[in-house]
MIKOL-438610 format. One record per residue: residue number from 1; residue in three letters; x, y, z of N, C-alpha, C, O, CB in turn. Coordinates in Angstrom, 2 decimals. Glycine has a CB too. Layout:
BEGIN
> num:residuo:nxx:nyy:nzz:caxx:cayy:cazz:cxx:cyy:czz:oxx:oyy:ozz:cbxx:cbyy:cbzz
> NUM:ala:X:Y:Z:X:Y:Z:X:Y:Z:X:Y:Z:X:Y:Z
...
END
This chain:
BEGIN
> num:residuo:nxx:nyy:nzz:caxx:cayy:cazz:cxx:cyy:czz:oxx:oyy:ozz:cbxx:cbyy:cbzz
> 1:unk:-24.93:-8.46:15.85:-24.36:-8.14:14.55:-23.67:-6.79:14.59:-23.95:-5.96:15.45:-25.44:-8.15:13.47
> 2:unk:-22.83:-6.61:13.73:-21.98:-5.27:14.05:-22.99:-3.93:12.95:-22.94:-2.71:13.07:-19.84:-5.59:13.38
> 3:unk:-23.79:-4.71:11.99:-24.53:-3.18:11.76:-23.72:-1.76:11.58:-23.92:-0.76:12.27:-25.42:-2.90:13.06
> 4:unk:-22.84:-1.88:10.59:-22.28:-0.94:10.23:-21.56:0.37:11.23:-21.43:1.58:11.10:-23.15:-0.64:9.45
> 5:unk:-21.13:-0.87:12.48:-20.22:0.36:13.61:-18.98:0.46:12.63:-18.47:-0.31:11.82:-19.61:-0.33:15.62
> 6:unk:-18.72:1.81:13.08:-17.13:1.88:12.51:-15.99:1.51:13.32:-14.87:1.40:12.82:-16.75:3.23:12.14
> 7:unk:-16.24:1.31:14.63:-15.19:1.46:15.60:-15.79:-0.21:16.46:-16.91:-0.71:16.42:-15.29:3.31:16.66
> 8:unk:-14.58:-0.70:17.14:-14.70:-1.99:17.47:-15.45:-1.10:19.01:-14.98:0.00:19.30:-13.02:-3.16:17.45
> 9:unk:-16.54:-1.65:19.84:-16.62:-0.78:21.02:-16.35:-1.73:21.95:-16.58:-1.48:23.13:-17.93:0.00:21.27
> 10:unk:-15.72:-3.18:21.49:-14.96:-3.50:23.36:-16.09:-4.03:23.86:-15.62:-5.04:24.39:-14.40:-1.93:24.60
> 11:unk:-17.23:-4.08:24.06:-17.89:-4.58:25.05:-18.34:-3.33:26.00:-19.21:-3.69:26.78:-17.03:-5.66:25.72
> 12:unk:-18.02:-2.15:26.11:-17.82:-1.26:26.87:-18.81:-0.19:26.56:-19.23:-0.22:25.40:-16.55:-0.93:26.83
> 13:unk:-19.27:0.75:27.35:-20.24:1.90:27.38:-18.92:3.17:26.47:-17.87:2.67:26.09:-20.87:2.37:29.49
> 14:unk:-19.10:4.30:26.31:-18.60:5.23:25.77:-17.60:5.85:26.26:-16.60:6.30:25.69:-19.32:5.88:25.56
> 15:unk:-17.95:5.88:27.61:-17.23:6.63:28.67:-16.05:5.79:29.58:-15.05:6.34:30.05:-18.36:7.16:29.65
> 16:unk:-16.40:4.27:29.72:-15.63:3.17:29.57:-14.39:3.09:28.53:-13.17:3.20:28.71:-16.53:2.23:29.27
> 17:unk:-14.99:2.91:27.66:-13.92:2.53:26.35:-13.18:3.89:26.17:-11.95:3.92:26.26:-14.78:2.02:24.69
> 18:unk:-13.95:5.12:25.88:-12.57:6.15:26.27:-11.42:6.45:27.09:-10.26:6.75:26.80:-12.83:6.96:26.50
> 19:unk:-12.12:6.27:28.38:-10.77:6.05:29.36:-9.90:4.70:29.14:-8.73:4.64:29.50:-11.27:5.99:31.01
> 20:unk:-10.45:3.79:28.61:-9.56:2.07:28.49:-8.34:2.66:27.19:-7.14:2.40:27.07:-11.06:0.18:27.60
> 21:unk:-9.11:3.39:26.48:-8.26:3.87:25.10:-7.14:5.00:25.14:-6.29:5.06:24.26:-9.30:4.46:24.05
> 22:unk:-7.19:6.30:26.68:-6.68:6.67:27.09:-5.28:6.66:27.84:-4.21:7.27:27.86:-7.32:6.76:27.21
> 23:unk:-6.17:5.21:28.66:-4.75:4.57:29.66:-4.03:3.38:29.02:-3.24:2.68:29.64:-5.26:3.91:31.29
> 24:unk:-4.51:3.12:27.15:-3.82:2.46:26.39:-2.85:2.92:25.44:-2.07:2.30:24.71:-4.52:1.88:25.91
> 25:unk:-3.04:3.97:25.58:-2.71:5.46:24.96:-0.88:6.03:25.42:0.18:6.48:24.98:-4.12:6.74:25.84
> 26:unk:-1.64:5.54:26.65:-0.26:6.78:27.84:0.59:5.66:27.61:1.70:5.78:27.09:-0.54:7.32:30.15
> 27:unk:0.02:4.41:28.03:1.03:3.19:28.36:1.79:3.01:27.19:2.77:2.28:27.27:0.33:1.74:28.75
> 28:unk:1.48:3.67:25.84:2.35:2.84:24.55:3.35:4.42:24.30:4.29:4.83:23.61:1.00:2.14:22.67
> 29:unk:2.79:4.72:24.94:3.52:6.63:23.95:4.94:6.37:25.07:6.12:6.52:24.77:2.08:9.15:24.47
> 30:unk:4.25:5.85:26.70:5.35:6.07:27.90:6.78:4.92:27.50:7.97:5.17:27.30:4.45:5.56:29.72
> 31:unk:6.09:3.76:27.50:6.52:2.66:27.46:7.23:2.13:25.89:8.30:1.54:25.99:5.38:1.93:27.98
> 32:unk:6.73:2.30:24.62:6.61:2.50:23.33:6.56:0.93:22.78:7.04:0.41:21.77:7.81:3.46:22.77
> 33:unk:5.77:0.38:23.91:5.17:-1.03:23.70:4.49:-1.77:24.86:4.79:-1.90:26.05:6.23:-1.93:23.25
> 34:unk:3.57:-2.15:24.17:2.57:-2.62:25.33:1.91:-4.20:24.55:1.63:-4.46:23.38:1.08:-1.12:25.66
> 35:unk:1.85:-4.80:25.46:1.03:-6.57:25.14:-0.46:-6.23:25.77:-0.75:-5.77:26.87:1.95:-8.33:26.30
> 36:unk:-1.22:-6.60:24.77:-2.97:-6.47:24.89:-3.15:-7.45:24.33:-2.32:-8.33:24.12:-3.90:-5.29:24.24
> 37:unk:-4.55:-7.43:23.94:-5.06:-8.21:22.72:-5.53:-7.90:21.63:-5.68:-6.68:21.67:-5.82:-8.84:22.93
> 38:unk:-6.04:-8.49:20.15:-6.06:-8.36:19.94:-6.50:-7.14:18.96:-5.96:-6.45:18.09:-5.91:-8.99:20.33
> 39:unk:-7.86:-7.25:19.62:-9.04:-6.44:19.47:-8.80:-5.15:19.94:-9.22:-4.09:19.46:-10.16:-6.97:20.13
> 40:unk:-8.11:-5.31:20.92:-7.46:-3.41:21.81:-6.51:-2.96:21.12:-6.36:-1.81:20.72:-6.61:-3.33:23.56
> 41:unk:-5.82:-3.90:20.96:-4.38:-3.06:19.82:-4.89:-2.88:18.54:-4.15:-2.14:17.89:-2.79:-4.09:19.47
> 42:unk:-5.87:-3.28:17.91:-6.15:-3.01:16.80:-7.25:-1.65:16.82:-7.49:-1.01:15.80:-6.61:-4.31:16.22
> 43:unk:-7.84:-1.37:18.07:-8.62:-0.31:18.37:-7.91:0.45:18.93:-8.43:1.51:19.29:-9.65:-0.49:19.02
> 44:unk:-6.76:0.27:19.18:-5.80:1.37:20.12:-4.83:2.14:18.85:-4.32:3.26:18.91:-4.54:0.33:21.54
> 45:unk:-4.77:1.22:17.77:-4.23:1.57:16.89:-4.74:3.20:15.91:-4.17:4.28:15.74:-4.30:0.32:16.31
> 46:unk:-5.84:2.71:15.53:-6.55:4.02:15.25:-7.10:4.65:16.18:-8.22:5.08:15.92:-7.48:3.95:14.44
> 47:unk:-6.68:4.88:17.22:-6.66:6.13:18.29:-6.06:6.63:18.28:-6.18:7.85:18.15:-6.65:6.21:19.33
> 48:unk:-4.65:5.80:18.46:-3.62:6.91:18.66:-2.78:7.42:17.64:-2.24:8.52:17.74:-2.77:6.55:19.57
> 49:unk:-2.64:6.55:16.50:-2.01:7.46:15.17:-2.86:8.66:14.97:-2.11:9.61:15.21:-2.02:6.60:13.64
> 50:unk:-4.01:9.11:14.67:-4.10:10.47:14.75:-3.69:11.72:15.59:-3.53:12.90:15.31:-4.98:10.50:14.74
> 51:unk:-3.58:10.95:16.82:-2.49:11.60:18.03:-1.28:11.86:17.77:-0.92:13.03:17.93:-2.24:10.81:19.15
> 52:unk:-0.38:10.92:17.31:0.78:11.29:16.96:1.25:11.80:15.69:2.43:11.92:15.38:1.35:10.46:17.21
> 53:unk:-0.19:12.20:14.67:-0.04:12.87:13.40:-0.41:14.33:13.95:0.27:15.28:13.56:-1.04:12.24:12.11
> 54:unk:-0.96:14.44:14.43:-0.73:15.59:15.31:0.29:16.44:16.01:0.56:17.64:15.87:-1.19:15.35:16.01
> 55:unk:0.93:15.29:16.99:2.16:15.89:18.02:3.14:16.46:16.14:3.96:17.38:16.13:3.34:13.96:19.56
> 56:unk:2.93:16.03:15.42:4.00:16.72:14.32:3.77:18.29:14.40:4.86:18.83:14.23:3.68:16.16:12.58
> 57:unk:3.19:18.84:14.52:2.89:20.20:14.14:3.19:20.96:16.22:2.18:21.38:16.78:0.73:20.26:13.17
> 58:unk:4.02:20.99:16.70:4.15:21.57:18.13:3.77:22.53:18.17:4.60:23.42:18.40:5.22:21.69:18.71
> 59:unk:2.65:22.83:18.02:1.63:24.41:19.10:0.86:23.97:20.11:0.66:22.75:20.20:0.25:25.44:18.21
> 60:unk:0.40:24.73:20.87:-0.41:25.17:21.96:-1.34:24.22:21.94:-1.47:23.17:22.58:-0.96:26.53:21.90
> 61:unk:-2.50:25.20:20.41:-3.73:23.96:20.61:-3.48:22.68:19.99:-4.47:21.94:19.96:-5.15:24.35:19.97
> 62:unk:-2.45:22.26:19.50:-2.47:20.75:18.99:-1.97:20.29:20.29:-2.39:19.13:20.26:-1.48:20.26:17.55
> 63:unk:-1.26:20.42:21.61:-0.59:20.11:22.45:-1.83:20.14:23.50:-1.68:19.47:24.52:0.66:20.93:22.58
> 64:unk:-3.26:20.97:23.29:-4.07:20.51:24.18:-5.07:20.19:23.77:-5.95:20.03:24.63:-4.25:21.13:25.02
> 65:unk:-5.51:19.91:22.07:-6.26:18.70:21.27:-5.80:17.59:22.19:-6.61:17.03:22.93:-5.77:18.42:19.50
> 66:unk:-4.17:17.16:22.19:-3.90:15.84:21.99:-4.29:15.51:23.74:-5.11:14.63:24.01:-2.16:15.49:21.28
> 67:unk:-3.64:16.28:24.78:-4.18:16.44:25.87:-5.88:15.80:26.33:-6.24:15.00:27.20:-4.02:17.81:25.87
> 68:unk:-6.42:16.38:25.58:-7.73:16.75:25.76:-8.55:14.93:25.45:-9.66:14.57:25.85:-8.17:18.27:24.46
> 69:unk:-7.43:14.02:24.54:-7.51:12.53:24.72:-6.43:11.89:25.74:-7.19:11.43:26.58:-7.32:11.86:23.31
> 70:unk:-5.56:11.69:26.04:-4.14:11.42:26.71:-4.56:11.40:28.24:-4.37:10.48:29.03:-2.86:12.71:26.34
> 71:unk:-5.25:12.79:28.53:-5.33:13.30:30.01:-4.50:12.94:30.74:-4.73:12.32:31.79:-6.34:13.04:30.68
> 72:unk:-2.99:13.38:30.18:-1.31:13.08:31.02:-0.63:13.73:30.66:-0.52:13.78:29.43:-0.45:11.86:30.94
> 73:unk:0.04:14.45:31.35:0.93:15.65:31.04:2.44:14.60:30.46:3.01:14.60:29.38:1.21:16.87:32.79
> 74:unk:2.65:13.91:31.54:4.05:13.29:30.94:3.86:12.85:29.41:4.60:13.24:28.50:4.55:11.87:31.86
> 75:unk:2.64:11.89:29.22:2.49:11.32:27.84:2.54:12.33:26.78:3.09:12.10:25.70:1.22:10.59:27.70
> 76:unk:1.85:13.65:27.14:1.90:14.82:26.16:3.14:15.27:25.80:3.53:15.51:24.65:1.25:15.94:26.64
> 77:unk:3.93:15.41:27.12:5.50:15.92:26.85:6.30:14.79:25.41:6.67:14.97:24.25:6.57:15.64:28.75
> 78:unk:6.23:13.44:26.58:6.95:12.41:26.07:6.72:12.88:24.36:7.57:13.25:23.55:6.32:10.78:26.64
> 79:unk:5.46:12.71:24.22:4.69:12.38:22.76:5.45:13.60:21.79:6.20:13.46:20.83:2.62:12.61:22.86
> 80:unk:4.95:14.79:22.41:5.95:15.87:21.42:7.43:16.12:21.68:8.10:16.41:20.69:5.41:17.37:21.50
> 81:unk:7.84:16.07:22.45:8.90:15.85:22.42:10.24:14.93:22.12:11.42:15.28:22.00:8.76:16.06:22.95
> 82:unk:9.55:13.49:22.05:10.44:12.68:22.31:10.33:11.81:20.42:11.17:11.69:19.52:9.97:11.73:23.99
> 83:unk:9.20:11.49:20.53:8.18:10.71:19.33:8.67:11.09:18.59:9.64:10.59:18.00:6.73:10.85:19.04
> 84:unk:7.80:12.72:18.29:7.25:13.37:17.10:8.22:13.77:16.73:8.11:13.64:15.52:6.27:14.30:17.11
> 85:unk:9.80:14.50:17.07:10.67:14.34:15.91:11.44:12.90:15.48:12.25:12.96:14.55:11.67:15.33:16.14
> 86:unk:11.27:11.98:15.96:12.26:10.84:15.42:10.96:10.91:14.17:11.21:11.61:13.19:12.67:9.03:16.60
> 87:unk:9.84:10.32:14.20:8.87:10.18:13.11:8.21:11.58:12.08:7.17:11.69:11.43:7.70:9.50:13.89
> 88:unk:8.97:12.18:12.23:8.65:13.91:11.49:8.81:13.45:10.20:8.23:14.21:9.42:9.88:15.45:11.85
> 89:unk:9.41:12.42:9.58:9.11:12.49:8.22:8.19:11.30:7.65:7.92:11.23:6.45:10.40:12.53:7.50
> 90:unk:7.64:10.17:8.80:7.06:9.46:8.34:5.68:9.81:7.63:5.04:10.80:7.99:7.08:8.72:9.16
> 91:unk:5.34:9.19:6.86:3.56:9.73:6.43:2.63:9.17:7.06:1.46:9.57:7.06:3.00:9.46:4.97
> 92:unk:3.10:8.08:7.72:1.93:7.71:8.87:2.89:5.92:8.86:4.01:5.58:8.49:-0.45:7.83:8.11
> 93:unk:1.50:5.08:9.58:1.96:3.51:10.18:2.79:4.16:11.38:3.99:4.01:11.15:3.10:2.30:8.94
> 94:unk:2.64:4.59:12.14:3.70:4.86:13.28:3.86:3.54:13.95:4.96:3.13:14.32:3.23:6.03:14.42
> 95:unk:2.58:2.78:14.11:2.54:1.54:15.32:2.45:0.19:14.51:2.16:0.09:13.31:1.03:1.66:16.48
> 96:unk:2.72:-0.81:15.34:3.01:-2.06:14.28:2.20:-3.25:15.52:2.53:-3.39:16.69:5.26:-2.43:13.81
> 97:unk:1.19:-3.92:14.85:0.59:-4.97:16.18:1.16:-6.34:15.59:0.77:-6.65:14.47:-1.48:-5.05:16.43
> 98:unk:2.02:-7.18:16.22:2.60:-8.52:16.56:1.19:-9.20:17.46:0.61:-8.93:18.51:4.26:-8.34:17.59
> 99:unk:1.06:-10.30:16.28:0.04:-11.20:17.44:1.29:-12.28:18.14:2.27:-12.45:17.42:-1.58:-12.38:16.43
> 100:unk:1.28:-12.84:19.21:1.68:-12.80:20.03:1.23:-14.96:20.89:1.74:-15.78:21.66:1.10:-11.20:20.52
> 101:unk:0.06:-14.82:20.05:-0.27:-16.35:20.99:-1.93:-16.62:22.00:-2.95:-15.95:21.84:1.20:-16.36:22.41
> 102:unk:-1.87:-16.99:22.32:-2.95:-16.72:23.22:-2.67:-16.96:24.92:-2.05:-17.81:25.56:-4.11:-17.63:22.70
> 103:unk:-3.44:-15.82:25.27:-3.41:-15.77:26.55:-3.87:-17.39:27.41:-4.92:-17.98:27.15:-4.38:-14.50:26.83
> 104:unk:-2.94:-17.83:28.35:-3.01:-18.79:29.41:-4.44:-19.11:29.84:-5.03:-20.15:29.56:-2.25:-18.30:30.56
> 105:unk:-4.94:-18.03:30.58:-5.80:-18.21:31.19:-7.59:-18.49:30.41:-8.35:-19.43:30.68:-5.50:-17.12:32.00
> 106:unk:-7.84:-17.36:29.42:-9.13:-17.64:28.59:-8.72:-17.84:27.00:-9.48:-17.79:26.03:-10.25:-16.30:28.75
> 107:unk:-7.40:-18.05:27.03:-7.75:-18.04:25.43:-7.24:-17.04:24.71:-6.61:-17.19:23.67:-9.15:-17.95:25.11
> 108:unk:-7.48:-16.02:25.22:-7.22:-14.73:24.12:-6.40:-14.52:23.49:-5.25:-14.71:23.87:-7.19:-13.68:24.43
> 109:unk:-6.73:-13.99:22.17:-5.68:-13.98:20.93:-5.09:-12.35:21.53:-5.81:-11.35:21.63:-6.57:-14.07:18.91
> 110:unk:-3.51:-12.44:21.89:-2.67:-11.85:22.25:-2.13:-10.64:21.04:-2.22:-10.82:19.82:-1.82:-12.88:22.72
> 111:unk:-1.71:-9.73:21.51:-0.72:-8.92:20.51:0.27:-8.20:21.06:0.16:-8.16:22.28:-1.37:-7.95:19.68
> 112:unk:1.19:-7.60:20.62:1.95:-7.01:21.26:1.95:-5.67:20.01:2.16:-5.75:18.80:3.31:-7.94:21.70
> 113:unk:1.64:-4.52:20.85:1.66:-3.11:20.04:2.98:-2.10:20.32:3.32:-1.79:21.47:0.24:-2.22:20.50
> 114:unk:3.62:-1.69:19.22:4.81:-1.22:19.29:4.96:-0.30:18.29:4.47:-0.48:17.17:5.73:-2.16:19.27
> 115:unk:5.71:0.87:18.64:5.87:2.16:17.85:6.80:1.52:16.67:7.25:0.39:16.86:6.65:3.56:18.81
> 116:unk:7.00:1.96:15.88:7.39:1.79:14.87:9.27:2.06:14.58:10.01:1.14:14.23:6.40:2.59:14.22
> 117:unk:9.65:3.24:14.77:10.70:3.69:15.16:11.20:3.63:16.06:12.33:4.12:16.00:10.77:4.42:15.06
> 118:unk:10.81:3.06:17.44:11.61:2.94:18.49:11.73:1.19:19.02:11.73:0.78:20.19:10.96:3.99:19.62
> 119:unk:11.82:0.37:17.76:12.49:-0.67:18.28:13.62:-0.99:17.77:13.94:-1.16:16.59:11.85:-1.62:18.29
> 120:unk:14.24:-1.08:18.79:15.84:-0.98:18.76:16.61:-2.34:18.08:17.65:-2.52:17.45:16.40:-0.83:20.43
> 121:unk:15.56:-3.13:18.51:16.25:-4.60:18.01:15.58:-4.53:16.64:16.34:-5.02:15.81:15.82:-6.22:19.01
> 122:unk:14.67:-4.19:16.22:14.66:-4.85:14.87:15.18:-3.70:14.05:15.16:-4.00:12.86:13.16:-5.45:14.35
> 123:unk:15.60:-2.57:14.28:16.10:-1.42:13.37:17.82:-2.04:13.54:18.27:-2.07:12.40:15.66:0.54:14.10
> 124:unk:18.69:-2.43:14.35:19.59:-3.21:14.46:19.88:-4.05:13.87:21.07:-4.22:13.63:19.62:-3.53:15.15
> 125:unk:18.78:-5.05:13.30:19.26:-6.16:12.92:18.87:-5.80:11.10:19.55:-6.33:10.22:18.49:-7.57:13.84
> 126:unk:18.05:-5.12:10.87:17.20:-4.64:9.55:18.41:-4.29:8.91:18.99:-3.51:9.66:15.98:-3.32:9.65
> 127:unk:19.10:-4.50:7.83:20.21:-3.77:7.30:19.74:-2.63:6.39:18.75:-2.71:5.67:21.14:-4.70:6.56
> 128:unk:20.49:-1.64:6.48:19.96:-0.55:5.62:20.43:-0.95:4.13:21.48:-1.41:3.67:20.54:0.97:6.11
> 129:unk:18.81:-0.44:3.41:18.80:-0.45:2.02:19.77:0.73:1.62:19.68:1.89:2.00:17.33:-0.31:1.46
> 130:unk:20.83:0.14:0.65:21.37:0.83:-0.13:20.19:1.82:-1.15:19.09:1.49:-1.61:22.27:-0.17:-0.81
> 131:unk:20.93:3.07:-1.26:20.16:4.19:-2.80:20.12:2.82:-3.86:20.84:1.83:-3.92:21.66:5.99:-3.75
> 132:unk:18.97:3.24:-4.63:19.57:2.67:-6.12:20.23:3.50:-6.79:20.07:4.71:-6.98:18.60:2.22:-7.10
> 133:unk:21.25:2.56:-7.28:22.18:3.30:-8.37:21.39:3.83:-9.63:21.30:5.02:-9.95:23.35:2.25:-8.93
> 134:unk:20.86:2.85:-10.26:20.63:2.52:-11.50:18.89:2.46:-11.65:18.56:1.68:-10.76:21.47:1.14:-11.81
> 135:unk:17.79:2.87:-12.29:17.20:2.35:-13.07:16.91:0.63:-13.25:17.80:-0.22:-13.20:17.75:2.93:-13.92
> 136:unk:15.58:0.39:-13.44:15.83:-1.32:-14.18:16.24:-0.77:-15.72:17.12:-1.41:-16.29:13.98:-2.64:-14.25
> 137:unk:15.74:0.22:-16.33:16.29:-0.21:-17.35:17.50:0.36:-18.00:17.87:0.11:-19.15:15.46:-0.24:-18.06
> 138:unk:18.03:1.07:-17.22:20.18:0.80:-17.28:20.68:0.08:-16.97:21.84:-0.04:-17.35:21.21:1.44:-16.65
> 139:unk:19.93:-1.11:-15.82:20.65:-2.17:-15.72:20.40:-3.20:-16.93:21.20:-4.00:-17.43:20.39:-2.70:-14.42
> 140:unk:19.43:-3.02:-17.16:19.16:-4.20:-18.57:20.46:-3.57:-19.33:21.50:-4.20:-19.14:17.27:-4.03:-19.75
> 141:unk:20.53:-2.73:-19.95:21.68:-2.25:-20.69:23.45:-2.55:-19.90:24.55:-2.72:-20.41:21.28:-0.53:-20.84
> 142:unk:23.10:-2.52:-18.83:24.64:-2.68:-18.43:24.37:-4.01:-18.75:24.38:-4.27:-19.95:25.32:-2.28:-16.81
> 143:unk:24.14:-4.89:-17.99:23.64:-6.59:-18.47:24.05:-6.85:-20.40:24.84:-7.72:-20.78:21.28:-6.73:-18.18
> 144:unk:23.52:-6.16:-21.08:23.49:-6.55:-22.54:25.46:-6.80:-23.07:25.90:-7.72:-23.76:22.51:-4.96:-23.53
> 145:unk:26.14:-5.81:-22.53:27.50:-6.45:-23.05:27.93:-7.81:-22.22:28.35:-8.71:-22.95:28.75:-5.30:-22.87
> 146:unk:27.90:-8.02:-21.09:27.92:-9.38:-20.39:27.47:-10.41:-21.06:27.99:-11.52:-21.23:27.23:-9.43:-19.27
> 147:unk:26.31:-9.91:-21.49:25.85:-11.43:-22.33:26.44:-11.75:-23.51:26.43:-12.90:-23.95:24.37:-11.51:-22.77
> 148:unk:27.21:-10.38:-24.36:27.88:-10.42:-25.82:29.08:-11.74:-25.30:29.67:-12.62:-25.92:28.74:-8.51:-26.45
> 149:unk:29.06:-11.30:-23.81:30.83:-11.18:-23.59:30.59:-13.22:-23.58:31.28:-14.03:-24.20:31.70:-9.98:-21.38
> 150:unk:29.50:-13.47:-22.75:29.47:-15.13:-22.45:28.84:-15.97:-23.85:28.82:-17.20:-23.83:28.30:-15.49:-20.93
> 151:unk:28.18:-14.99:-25.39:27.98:-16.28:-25.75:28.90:-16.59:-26.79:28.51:-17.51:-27.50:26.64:-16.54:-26.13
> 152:unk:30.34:-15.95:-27.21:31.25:-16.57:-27.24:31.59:-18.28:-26.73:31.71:-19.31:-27.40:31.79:-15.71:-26.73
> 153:unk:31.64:-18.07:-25.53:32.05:-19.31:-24.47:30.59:-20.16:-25.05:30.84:-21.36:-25.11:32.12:-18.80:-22.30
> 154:unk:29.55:-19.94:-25.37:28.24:-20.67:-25.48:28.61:-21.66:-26.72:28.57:-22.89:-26.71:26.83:-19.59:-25.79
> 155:unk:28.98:-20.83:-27.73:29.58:-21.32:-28.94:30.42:-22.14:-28.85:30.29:-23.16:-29.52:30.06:-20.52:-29.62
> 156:unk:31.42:-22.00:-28.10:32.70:-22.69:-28.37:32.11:-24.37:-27.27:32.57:-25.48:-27.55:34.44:-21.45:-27.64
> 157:unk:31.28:-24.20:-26.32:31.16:-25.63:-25.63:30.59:-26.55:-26.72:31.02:-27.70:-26.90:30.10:-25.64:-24.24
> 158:unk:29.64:-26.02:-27.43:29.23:-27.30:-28.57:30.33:-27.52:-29.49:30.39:-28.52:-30.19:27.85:-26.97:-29.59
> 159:unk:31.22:-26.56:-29.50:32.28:-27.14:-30.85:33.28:-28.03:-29.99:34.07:-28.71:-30.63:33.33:-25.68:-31.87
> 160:unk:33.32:-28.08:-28.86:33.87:-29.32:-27.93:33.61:-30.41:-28.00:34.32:-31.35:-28.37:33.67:-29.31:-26.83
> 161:unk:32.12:-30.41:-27.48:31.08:-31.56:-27.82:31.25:-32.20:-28.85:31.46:-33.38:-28.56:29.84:-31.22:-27.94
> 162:unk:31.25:-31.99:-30.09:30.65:-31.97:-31.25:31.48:-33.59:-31.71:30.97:-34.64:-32.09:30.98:-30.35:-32.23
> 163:unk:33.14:-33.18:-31.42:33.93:-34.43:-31.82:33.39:-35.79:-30.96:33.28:-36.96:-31.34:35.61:-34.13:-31.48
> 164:unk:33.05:-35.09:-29.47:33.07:-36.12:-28.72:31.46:-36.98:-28.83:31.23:-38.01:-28.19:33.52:-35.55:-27.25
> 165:unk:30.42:-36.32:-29.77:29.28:-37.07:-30.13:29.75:-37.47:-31.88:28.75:-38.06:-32.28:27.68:-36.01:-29.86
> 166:unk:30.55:-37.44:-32.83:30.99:-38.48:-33.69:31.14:-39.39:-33.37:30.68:-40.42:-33.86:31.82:-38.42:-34.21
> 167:unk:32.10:-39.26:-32.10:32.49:-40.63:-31.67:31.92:-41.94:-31.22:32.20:-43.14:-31.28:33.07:-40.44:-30.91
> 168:unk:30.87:-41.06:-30.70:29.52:-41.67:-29.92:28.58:-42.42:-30.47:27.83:-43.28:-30.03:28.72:-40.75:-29.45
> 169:unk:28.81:-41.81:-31.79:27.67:-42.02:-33.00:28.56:-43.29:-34.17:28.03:-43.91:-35.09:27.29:-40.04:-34.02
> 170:unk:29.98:-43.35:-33.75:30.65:-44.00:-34.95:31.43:-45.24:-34.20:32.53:-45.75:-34.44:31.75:-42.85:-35.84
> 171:unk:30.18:-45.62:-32.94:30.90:-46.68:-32.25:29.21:-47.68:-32.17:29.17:-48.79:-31.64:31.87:-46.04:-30.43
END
């Protein structure tokens, strides 16, 4: 029974699952997508967004906090340098998990974990939201002469009608 763990532990001892979360860590910050499963990307997930809410602030000791999980100099660079300003204004969700299918061999429910800002194809194809102009309720008001303007025309279709059901009625 899970007994009120907070954290999924994998199957794994402490010292296990840290390093698995580490070298899941480097591989998504290096790569800025990685295929796991389920259960890892969803535990890899809240690992490493506090990592990269971090790399926002570039000093010393946040650069060897984040270190001090990562244990990779490139991933550290990559991470503040490369990441942390494209996402400097996000408020968080950096990573996005795609399930994916199940694995061939046992089964496993698949995912694919991916930074948020650095996929190219779906920021490509995503069309950017226009500003709103308007308010909903200036548009209700722009809307209100349009409708003056059509029920004119509303009026006048039954006085069309009107001869052509006498007729209807006087046959």
């Amino acid at each position: 029974m899970r007994h009120n763990r907070s954290i999924n532990h994998l199957g794994r001892k402490s010292g296990h699952r840290k390093a698995l979360m580490a070298s899941l860590a480097t591989s998504l910050i290096l790569r800025k997508r990685i295929n796991t499963t389920v259960a890892k990307a969803k535990a890899l997930k809240s690992y490493v967004e506090p990592l990269i809410t971090k790399s926002k602030e570039d000093t010393t000791p946040s650069r060897r906090n984040v270190f001090s999980y990562l244990k990779n100099k490139e991933a550290v660079s990559e991470l503040f340098r490369v990441i942390a300003p494209k996402i400097a204004e996000r408020p968080g969700g950096y990573t996005r998990v795609l399930k994916t299918g199940f694995r061939q061999g046992d089964g496993a429910d698949m995912a694919l974990i991916e930074l948020v800002d650095f996929n190219e194809a779906a920021l490509a194809s995503s069309p950017k939201k226009a500003a709103k102009k308007t308010t909903r309720r200036s548009a209700k008001k722009a809307e209100a002469p349009k409708a003056e303007e059509a029920a004119p025309a509303v009026q006048e279709a039954p006085a069309a009608e009107a001869p052509a059901a006498e007729e209807a009625k006087a046959e």
